[in-house]
Every structure is written in structure tokens, then in C-alpha cells.
C-alpha positions in Angstrom: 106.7 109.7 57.6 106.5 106.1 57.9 103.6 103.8 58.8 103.8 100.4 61.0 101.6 98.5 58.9 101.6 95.5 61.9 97.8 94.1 62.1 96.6 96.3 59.6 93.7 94.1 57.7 94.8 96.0 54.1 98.2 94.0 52.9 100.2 95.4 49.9 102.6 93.9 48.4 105.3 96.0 48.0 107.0 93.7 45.1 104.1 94.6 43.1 103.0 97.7 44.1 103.5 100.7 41.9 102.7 103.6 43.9 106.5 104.8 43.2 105.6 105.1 39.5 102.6 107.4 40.2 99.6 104.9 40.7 97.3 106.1 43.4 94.1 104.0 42.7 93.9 102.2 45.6 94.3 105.6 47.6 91.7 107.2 45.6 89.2 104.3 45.7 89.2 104.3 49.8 86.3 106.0 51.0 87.6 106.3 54.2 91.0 107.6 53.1 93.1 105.2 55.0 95.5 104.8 52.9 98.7 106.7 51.8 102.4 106.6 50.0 104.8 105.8 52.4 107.6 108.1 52.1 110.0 105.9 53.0 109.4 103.3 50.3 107.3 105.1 47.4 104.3 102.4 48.3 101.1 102.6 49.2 100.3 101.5 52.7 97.0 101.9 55.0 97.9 104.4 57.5 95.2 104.0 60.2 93.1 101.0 61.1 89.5 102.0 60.6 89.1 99.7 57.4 85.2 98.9 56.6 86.3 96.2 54.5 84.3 97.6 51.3 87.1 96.6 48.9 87.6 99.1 46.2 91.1 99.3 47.4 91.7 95.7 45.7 89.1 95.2 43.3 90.9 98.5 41.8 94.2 97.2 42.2 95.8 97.4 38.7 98.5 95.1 40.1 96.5 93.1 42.2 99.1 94.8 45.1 96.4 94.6 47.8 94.8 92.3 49.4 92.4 93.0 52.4 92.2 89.9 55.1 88.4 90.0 56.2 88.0 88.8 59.6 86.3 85.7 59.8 83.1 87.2 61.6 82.3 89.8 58.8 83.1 87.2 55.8 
């Protein structure tokens, strides 16, 4: 299955993601469990919008991959 990832606030970048070599941090730090390995690429990628914006995802980040864009009421 692949995810549309269009106005999601969790970004990865797939260039330095390494969900494809078996990382799954970022997936296991989510509380929430939004996030996922895209079949279709290997990479992580946030599958549902229902971010809290607690950040574990990217503080976790070995690769600093994700990035989560805080909207500008909640900073």
C-alpha cells in the first residue's frame, strides 16, 4: 500500500531515511502509531494525519530523516 503524504505535518526525507535497511525508530517512538514503511519505497512515511506534535518521531531520528512542521498556533 502506498500513502499520499500531501499536507502531512511529519516530513521524511526519503534521501536519508533508512527504513529500507531495517530502522523503525521513528515508527516505534509514535505514540499514536501514525507512522509506517511505505511498501512502495522501503521508507517510513506518516500514514494518517492525527499528529499531536510530541516529537519523538525526530528527536529519535538516527538520521535526522524527519522533521515535523508545527503549525504556527501550537509553536
Amino acid at each position: 500500500m502506498s500513502y499520499n503524504p500531501i499536507d502531512f505535518p511529519v516530513k521524511v526525507n526519503l534521501d536519508k531515511c533508512i527504513a529500507d535497511k531495517g530502522c523503525t525508530v521513528c515508527i516505534n517512538a509514535c505514540p499514536l502509531d501514525v507512522l509506517a514503511i511505505d511498501l512502495s519505497t522501503g521508507k517510513a512515511v506518516m500514514k494518517y494525519d492525527e499528529c499531536w506534535f510530541c516529537l519523538p518521531c525526530e528527536k529519535d531520528c538516527p538520521t535526522q530523516a524527519i522533521h515535523v512542521d508545527i503549525p504556527y498556533l501550537l509553536r
